[in-house]
C-alpha positions as CSV (number, residue, x, y, z in Angstrom):
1,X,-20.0,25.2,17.0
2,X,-17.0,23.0,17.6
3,X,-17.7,20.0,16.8
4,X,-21.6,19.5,16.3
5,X,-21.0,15.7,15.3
6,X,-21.3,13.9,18.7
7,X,-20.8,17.0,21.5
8,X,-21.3,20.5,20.7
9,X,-18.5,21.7,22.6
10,X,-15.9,19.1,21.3
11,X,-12.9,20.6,19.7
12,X,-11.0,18.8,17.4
13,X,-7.3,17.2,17.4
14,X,-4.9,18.2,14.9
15,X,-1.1,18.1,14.5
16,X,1.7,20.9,14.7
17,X,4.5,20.7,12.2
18,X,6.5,18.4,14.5
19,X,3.5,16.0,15.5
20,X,2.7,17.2,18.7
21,X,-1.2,16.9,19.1
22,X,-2.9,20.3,19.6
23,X,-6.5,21.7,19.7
24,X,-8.1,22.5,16.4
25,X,-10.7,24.9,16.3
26,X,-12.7,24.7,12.5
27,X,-16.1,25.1,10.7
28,X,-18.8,22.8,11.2
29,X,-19.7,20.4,8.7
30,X,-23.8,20.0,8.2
31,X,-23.6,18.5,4.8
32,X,-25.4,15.4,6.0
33,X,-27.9,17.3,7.0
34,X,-27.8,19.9,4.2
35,X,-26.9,18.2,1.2
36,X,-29.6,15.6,0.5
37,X,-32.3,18.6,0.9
38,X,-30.1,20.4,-1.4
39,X,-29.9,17.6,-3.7
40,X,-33.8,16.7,-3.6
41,X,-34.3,20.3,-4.4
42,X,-32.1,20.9,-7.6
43,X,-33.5,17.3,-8.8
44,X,-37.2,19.1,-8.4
45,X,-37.1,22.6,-9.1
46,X,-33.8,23.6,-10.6
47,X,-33.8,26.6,-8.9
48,X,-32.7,30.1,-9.9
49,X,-29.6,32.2,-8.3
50,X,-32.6,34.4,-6.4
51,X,-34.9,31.6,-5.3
52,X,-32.4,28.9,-4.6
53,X,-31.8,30.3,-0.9
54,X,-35.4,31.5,0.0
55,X,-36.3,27.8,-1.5
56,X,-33.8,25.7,0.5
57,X,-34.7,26.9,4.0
58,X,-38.4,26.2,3.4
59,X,-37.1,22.4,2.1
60,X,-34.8,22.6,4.9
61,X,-37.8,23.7,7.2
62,X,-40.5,21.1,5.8
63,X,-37.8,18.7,6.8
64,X,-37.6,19.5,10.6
65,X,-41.5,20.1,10.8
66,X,-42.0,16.6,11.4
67,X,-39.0,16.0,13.3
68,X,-40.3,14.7,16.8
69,X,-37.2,16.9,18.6
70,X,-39.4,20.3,17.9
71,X,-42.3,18.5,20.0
72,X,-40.4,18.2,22.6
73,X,-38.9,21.5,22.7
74,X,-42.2,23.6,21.8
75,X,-45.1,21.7,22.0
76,X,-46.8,25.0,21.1
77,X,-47.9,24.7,17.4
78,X,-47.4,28.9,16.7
79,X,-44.5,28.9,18.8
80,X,-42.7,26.0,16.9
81,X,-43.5,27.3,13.5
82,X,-41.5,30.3,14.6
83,X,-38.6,28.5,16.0
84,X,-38.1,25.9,12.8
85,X,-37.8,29.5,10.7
86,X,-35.3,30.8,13.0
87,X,-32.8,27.4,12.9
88,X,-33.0,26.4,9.6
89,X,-32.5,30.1,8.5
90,X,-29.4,29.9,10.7
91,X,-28.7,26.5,9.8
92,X,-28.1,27.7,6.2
93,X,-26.3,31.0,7.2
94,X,-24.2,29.1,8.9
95,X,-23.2,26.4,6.3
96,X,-22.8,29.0,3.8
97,X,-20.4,30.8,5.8
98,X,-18.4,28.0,6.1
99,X,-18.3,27.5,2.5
100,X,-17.5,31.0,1.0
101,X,-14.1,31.4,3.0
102,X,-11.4,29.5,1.2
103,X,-9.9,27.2,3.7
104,X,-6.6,28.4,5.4
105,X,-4.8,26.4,8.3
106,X,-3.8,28.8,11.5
107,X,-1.3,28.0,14.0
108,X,-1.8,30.8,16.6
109,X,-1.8,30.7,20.7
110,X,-5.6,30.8,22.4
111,X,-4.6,34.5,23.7
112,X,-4.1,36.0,19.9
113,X,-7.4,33.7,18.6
114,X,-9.4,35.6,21.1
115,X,-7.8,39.0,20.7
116,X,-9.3,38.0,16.5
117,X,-12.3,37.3,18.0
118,X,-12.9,39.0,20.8
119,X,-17.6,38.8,20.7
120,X,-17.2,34.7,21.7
121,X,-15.7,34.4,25.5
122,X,-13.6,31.1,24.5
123,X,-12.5,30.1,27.9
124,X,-15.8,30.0,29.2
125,X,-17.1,27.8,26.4
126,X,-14.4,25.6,26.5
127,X,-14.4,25.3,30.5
128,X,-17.4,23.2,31.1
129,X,-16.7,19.7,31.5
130,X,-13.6,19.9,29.3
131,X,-11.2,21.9,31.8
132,X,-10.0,18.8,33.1
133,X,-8.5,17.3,29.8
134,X,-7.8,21.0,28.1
135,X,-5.2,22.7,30.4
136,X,-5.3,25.9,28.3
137,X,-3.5,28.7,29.1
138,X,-3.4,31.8,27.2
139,X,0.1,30.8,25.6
140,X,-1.4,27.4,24.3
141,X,-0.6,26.3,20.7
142,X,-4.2,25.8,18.6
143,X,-5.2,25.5,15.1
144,X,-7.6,27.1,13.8
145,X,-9.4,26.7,10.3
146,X,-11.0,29.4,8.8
147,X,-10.4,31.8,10.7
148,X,-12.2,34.1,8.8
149,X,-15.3,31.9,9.9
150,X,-15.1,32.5,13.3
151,X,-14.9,36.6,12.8
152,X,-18.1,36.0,10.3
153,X,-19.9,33.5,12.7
154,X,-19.6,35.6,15.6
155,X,-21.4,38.7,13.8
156,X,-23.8,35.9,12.5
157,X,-24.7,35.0,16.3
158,X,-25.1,38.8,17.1
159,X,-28.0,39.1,14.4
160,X,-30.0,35.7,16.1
161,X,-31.5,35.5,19.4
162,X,-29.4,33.4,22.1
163,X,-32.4,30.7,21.7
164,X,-32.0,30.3,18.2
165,X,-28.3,29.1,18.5
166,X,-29.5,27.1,21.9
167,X,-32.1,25.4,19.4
168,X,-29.7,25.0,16.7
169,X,-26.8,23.5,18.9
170,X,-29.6,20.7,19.6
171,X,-31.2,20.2,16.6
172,X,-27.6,19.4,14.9
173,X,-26.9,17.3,18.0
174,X,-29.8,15.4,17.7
175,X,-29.5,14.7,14.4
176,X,-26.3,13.3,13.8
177,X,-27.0,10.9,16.5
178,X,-30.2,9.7,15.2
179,X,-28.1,6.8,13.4
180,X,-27.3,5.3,16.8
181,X,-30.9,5.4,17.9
182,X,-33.3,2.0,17.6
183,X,-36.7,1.7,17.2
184,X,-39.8,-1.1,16.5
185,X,-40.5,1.0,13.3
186,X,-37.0,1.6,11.7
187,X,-34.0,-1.2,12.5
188,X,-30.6,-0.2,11.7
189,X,-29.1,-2.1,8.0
190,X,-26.2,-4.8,9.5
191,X,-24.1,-1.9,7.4
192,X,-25.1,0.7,9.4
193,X,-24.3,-1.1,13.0
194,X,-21.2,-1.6,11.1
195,X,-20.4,2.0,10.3
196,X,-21.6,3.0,13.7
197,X,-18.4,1.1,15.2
198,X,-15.8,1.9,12.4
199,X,-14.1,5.0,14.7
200,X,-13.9,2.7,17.2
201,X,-10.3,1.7,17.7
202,X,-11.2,-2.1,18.8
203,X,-13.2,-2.4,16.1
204,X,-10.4,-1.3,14.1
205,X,-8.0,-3.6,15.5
206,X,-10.3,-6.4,15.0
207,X,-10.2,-5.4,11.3
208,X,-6.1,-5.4,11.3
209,X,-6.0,-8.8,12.7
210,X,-8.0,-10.3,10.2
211,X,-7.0,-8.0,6.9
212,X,-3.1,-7.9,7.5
213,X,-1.0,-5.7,5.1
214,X,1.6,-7.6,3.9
215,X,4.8,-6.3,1.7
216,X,4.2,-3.0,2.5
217,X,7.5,-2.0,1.6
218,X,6.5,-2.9,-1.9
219,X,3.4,-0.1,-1.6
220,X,5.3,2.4,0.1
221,X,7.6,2.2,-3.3
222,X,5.2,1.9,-5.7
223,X,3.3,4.9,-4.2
224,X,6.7,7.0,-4.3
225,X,7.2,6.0,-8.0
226,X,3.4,7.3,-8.3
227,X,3.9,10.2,-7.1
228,X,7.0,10.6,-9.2
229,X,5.5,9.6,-12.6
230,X,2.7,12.9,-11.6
231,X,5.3,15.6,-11.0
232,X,6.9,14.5,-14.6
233,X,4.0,15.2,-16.4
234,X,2.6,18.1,-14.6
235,X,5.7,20.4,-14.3
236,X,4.0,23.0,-16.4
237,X,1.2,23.5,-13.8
238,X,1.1,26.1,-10.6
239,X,4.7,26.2,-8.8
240,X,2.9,25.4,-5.2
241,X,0.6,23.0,-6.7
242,X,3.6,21.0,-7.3
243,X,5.9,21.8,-4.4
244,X,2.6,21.0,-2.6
245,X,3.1,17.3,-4.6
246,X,6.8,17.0,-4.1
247,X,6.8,17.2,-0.5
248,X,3.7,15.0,-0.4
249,X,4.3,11.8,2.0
250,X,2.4,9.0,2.5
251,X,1.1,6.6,5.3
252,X,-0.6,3.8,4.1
253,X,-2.4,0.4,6.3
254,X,-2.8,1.2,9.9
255,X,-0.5,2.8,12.6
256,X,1.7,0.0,15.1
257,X,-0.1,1.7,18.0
258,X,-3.6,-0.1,17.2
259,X,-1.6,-3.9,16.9
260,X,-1.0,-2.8,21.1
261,X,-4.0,-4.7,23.2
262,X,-3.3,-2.4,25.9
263,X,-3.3,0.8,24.0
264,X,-6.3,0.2,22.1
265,X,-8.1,-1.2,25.1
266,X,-7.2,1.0,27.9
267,X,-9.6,3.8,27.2
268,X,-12.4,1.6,26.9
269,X,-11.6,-0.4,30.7
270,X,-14.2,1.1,32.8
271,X,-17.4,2.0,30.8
272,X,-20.2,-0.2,31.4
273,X,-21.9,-2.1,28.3
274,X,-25.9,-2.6,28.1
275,X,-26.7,-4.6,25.4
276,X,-30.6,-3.9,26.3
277,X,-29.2,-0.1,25.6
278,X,-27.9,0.4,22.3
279,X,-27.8,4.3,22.3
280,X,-26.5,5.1,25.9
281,X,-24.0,2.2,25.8
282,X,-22.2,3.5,22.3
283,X,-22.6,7.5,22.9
284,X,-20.8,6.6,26.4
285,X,-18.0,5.0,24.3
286,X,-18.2,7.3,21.9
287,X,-17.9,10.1,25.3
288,X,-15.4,7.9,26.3
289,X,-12.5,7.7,23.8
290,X,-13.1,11.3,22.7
291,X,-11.8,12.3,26.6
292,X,-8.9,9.9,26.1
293,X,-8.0,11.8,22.7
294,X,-8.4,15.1,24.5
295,X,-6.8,14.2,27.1
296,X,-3.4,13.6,24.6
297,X,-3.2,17.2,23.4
298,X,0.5,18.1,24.0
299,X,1.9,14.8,23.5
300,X,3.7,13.9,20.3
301,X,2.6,11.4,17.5
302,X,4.2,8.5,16.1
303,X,5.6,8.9,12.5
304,X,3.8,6.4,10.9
305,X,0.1,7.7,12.4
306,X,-1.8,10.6,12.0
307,X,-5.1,11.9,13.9
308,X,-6.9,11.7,10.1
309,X,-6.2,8.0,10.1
310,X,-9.9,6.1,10.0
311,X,-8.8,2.7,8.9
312,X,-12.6,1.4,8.7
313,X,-13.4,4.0,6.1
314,X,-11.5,3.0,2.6
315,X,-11.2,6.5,1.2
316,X,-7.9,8.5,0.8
317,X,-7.5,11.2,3.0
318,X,-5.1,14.2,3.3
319,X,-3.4,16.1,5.8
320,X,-2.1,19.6,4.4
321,X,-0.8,20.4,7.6
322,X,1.8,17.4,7.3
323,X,1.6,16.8,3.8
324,X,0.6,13.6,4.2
325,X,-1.7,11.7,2.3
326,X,-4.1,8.3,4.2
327,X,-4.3,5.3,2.5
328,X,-6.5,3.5,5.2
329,X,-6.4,-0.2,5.3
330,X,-10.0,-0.5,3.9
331,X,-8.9,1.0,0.8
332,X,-6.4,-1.4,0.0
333,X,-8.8,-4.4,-0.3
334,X,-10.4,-6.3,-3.1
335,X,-11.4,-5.0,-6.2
336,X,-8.3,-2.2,-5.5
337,X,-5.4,-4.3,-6.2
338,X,-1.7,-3.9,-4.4
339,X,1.6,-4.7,-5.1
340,X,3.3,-7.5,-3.6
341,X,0.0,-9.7,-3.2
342,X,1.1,-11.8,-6.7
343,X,-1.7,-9.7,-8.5
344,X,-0.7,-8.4,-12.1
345,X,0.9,-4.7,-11.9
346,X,-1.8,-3.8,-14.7
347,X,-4.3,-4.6,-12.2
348,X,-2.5,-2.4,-9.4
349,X,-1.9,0.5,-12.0
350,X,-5.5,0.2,-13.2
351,X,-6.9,0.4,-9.7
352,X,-4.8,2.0,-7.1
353,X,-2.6,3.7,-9.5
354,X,-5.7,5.4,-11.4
355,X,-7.5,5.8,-7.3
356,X,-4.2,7.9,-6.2
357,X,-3.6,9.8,-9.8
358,X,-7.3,10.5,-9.3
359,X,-6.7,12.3,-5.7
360,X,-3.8,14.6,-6.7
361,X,-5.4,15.7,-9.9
362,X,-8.2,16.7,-7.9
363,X,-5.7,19.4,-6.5
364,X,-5.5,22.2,-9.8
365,X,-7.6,20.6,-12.1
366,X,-11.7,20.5,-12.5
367,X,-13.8,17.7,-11.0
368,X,-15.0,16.7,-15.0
369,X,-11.5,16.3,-16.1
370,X,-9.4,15.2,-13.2
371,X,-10.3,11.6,-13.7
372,X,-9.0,11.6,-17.6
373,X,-5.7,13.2,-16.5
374,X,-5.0,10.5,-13.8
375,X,-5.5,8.0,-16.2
376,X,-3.6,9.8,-19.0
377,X,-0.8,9.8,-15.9
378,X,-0.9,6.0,-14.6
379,X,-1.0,4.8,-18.0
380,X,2.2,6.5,-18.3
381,X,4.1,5.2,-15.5
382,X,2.7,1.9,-16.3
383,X,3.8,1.9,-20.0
384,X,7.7,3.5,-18.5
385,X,7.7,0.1,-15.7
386,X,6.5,-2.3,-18.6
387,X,9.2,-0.4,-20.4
388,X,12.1,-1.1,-17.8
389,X,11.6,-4.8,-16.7
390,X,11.6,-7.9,-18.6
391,X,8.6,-9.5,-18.0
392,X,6.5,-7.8,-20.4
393,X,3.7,-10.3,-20.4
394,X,1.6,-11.0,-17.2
395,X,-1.5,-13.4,-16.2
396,X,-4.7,-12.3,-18.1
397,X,-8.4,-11.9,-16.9
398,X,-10.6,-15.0,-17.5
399,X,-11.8,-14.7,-21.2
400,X,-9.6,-11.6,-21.9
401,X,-6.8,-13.5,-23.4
402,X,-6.3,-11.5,-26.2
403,X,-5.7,-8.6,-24.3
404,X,-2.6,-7.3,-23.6
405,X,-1.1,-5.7,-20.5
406,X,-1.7,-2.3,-21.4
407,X,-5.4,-3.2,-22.6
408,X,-5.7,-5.3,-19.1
409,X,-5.2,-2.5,-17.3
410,X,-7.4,-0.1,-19.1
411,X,-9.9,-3.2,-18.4
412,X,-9.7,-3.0,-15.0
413,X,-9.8,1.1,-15.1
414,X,-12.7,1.1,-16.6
415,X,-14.6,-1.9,-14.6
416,X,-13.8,0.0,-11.2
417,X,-13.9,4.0,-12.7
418,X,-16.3,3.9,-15.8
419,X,-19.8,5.0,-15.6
420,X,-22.9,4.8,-18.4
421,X,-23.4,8.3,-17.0
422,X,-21.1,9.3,-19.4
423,X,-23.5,9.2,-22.1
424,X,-24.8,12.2,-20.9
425,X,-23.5,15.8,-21.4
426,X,-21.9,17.9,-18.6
427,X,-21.4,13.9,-16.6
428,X,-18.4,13.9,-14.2
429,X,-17.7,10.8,-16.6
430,X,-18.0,12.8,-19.8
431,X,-14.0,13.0,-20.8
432,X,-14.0,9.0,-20.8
């Protein structure tokens, strides 16, 4: 329940106050599996408050009737009708467990998370093949998210037989590692392979030599004057929300550590490649450097990294338990525009500035009405730097001439942000 992603018994790695690595224990996220059956179902039915759950697990179980895993485990017809009930019953207890509880950081030792939940036996499901990377005493430092999930999961369990969870554990293995798998009748997308390989940390550094981030103490300033800007016009909002803001820091690019050859390589020195295997060759590295972060619990961070720091994957990230919001390297590409790089600061403001607003609005205000408030924001720290430097007139876009700065930039908002959804009531894109 761990970590269902690549090894069901995998905990996670997060950081203490003072950026020492510990263990993380939180919920487990099935939205890949969940949400598109969710999603085909409201498109289809639009169902009711009563029938939306009974509804979803026969979508959900439709879904896995075909999936070859069940033949394998119960080649019985009878007896796998009755186990697809079971799972995908407990597949949506489960995720809606994890999605009721309002999510609460926990730094506790391992002997008071077991004295909260005292049903699982958490030393013996961590000591499998783990005990040699996880020297966990009673007195050890963990995190836990949710802790109300665990105390719910654990009277969940009690109401399923052992099987069932056995069957689920699998099932949720199996499929999020169905993307490394290859076949005559369905070949990977050159994207996918790509996205397969973005957590890798060569592949990352193969990405930092070729996509360097220069003038980054121009971003590191231009992101502090963001954040700024946002606390002057939202004063009147929640006092946390904006002490929340106001201690917010950011890391933005790529942490030193991955420019090392050694570092990023090491972990990586004895696994042996098959290139006639796809699937055993990447779930062995995948096995491989999730050991080597293990086995870094109890050592301390740099300051400029963070263990939420994918630099393959350009979306913004943050860390509430450092206050620290990710602007991975991907991000900061073409068409999002950065300061330093001799782009116009319209175009900066426009994209990155709206892309960041966008991301702390998301914090107090609602999903239909966070976007209009971030440009409201950046369109106010843009008009205050126009306001304070000289150069009031910058390059113009190709057949935009006419346009000035503060029109370019609302160009360039609405090239990258707008959406002919809006046309439509109740759109996400409505307030624009």
């Amino acid at each position: 329940m761990l970590d269902d992603r690549h090894h069901s018994q995998a905990p996670y790695i997060d950081e203490l106050l003072w950026r020492q690595l510990t263990e993380q224990f939180r919920p487990p996220d099935l939205s890949q599996i969940i949400s598109p059956i969710r999603a085909d179902l409201m498109r289809i039915a639009s169902p009711g408050p009563t029938e939306y759950e009974p509804l979803l697990q026969v979508q959900l179980r439709q879904n896995l009737t075909n999936d070859p895993l069940f033949w394998s485990i119960s080649p019985d017809e009878k007896q796998r009708q009755t186990i697809l009930d079971e799972v995908s019953q407990f597949m949506i207890d489960v995720d809606k467990i994890s999605k009721s509880i309002t999510i609460i950081t926990t730094d506790m030792t391992l002997e008071e998370f077991k004295t909260v939940v005292p049903q699982v036996n958490w030393r013996d499901l961590l000591a499998a093949d783990l005990s040699p990377m996880l020297k966990l005493t009673d007195a050890s430092a963990i995190s836990v998210t949710n802790l109300e999930y665990f105390k719910e999961l654990a009277l969940l369990v009690s109401r399923y037989p052992p099987q069932t969870v056995a069957n689920y554990l699998v099932v949720v293995t199996a499929r999020n590692l169905e993307k490394y798998t290859l076949d005559n009748l369905q070949q990977p997308s050159l994207l996918q392979c790509a996205e397969n390989l973005e957590t890798f940390e060569p592949a990352q550094k193969l990405y930092i030599m070729n996509n360097r981030l220069y003038r980054k103490d121009k971003l590191m300033a231009f992101l502090e004057e963001l954040k700024k800007d946002f606390l002057s016009g939202h004063r009147s909002y929640p006092l946390q929300y904006v002490n929340n803001i106001n201690r917010l820091a950011f890391l933005a690019g790529y942490p030193q550590r991955l420019t090392n050859e050694d570092l990023v390589w090491k972990p990586f020195a004895t696994v042996a490649t098959d290139f006639d295997d796809y699937f055993g060759t990447i779930t062995r590295l995948m096995r491989k450097q999730s050991s080597y972060r293990l086995s870094k619990i109890g050592t301390y961070i740099d300051s400029d990294d963070t263990t939420v720091y994918d630099v393959l994957r350009p979306t913004i990230v943050y860390n509430a338990h450092l206050a620290v919001m990710v602007l991975p390297l991907a991000l900061l590409q073409s068409p999002v525009a950065v300061p330093g790089g001799g782009t116009p600061i319209y175009a900066v403001y426009g994209s990155l500035g709206v892309a960041v607003n966008h991301f702390l609005a998301k914090g107090d205000l609602s999903h239909t009405i966070c976007l209009a408030d971030a440009l409201k924001t950046t369109s106010s720290s843009f008009l205050k730097w126009q306001k304070n430097r000289s150069v009031h007139n910058e390059q113009t876009i190709p057949g935009f001439d006419n346009y000035d700065n503060a029109q370019s930039m609302m160009l360039v908002f609405g090239t990258m942000f707008c959406d002919k959804d809006g046309a439509e009531s109740g759109s996400q894109y409505e307030a624009m």
